[in-house]
N, C-alpha and C positions, 0 to 999 in steps of 0.2 A: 964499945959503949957509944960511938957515934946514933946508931939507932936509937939508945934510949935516950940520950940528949936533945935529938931533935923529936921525939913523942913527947919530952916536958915543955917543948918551944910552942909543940902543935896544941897540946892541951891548953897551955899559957893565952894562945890567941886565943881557941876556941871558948874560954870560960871568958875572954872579954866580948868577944861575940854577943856571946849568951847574954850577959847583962846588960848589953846594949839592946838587945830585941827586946828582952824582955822592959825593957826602959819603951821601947819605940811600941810596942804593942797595947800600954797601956794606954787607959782610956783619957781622948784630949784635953783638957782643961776649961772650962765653960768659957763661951766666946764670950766678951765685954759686952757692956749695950751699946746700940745704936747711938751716935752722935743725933745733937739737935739738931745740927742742919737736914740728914737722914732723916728719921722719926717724922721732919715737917715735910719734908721731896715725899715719905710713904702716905701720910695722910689725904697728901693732895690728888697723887696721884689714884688714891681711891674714893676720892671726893666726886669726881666728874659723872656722868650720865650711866658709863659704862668702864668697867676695870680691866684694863687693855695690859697687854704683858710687852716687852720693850721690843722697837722693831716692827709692830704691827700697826698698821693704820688704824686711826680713831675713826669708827663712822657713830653715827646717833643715829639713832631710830627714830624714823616718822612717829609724831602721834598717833593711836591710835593702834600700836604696831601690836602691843600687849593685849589688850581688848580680840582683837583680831587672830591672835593665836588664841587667845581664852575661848572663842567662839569657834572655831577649826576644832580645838581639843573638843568641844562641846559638841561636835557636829553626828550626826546619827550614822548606824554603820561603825564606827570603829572610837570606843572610849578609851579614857587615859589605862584603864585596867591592861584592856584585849590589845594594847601597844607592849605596855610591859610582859607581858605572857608570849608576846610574840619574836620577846626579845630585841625589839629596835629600840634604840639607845636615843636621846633628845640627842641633838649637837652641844658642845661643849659651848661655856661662855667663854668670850675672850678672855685669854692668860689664866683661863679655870685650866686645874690638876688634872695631868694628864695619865691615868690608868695605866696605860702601858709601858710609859716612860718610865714613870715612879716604878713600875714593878720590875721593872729592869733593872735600875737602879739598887734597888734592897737587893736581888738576887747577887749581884755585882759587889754587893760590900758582904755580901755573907759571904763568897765565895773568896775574899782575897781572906779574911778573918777567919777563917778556916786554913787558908794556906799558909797564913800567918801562925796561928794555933800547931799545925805540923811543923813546921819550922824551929819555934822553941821548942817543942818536945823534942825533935829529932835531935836536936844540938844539945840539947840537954842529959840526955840520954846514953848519946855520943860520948861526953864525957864525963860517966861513971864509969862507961865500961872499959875506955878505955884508960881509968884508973885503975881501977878496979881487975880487972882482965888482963887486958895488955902488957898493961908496966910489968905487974910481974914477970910474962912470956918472956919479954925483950930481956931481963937481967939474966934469963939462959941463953938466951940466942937472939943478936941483933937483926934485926932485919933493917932493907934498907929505904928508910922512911926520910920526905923533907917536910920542910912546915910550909913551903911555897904557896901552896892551896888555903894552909889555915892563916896565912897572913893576909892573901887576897877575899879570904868569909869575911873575915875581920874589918877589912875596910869597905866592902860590899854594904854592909850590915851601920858599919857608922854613916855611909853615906843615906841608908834607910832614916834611921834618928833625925837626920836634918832634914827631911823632909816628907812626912809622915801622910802622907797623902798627894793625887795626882798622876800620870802615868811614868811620870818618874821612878816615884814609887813604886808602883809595880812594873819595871821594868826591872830594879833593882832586886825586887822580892825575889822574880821570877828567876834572876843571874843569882840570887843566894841561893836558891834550891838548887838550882844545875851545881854549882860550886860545894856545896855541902855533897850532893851525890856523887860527886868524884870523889872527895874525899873518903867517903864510905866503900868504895868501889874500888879502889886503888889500897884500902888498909885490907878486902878480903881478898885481892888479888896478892897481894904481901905475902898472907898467912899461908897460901896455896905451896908456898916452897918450906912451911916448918918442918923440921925433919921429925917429929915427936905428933903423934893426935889431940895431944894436949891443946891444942889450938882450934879444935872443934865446938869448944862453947862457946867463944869469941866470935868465930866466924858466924856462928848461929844469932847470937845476939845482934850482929852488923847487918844480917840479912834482914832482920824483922825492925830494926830501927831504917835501912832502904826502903821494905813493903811497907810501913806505918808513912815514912814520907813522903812516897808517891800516889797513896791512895786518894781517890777521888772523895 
C-alpha cells in the first residue's frame, strides 16, 4: 500500500498546485491612480515644446522647422501620398510608440498566457485521471511512486503566486512545465512494468495530457 499512499500525497500537492495557478493566472486587479505628485511630473512633462521619453536629450526645434518640412512635404516630384505607397515610414516623435517593440511585447504576453493556459489544464487533467485511473490500478498492484516531484510543482507554482509577472516569473513558469513533465513521464515509465494491460488507458491518457503540454 505504500504506492497508493504516496499517489494520495502526490495528488494532495498536486490539487494545491492547481488552485494556486489557477489563483496566479487570474486576471490582475486594476492598478490604483496615479498619486498627485505623479499626474503633475506627467502633465508637465508633456507640457514642453516636444514629448521626450526618459534618458533622451531635449532639443527644440528652430523656428520655422515645421513650415520647412510642410514645404519639402509640399515639394514637386514626390507627394505625401507617393511616400506612403512607397512605404517609407516619417521618423518617429521622441518617446512616440514604438511598432516593433509594442508588437513584441503582445506576442511575448500571449505566448507566456498560453503556456500558462497549458499548464492548468495539464495539472488539472493530471489529476482526474489520476483519481480516477490510477488510484484504482495501484489497490491491485502498488507500484513504486514518491511525491518528491509533486512537492517541489507545488512550491514551484506558490512561488509563481507571489510574483505574477517579470522574468522571475517565467523562469518559474518554465521550471513548472519541466517539473510537471517529469512527473507525467516517470508515472508512464511506472506503468511500463504493470503485469495486467489494464494500464493501457492510463498510460494513454498521460501521453495526450504530455503532447497537450508541450504543444507549441
Amino acid at each position: 500500500m505504500a504506492g497508493l499512499a504516496s499517489l494520495l500525497v502526490s495528488v494532495g500537492h498536486q490539487a494545491g498546485a492547481l488552485r494556486t495557478l489557477r489563483a496566479a493566472a487570474a486576471p490582475h486587479p486594476p492598478r490604483s491612480p496615479l498619486q498627485p505628485s505623479h499626474t503633475q511630473a506627467f502633465s508637465v512633462s508633456r507640457s514642453g515644446p516636444a514629448w521626450h521619453s526618459l534618458g533622451e536629450e531635449t532639443e527644440v526645434s528652430e523656428p520655422g522647422g515645421a513650415q520647412d518640412l510642410e514645404e519639402e512635404r509640399k515639394a514637386p516630384g514626390k507627394s505625401p501620398k507617393e511616400g506612403e505607397e512607397s512605404g517609407e515610414l516619417s521618423p518617429l516623435s521622441p518617446g512616440g510608440p514604438r511598432p516593433g517593440l509594442a508588437r513584441r511585447e503582445t506576442l511575448r504576453e500571449m505566448a507566456l498566457r498560453s503556456k500558462m493556459s497549458r499548464l492548468v489544464e495539464a495539472t488539472s487533467r493530471l489529476v482526474q485521471v489520476e483519481q480516477t485511473l490510477l488510484l484504482p490500478l495501484l489497490q491491485q498492484h502498488p507500484l513504486p511512486l514518491h511525491p518528491k516531484d509533486s512537492i517541489e510543482f507545488r512550491n514551484i507554482c506558490s512561488r509563481m503566486a507571489l510574483q505574477r509577472e517579470g522574468q522571475q516569473f517565467e523562469r518559474d513558469l518554465h521550471e513548472a512545465h519541466q517539473c510537471l513533465k517529469t512527473i507525467i513521464e516517470k508515472l508512464i515509465c511506472s506503468l511500463a512494468v504493470f503485469p495486467s494491460d489494464s494500464y493501457i488507458p492510463v498510460r494513454s491518457a498521460l501521453r495526450q495530457i504530455l503532447q497537450n503540454l508541450l504543444a507549441m
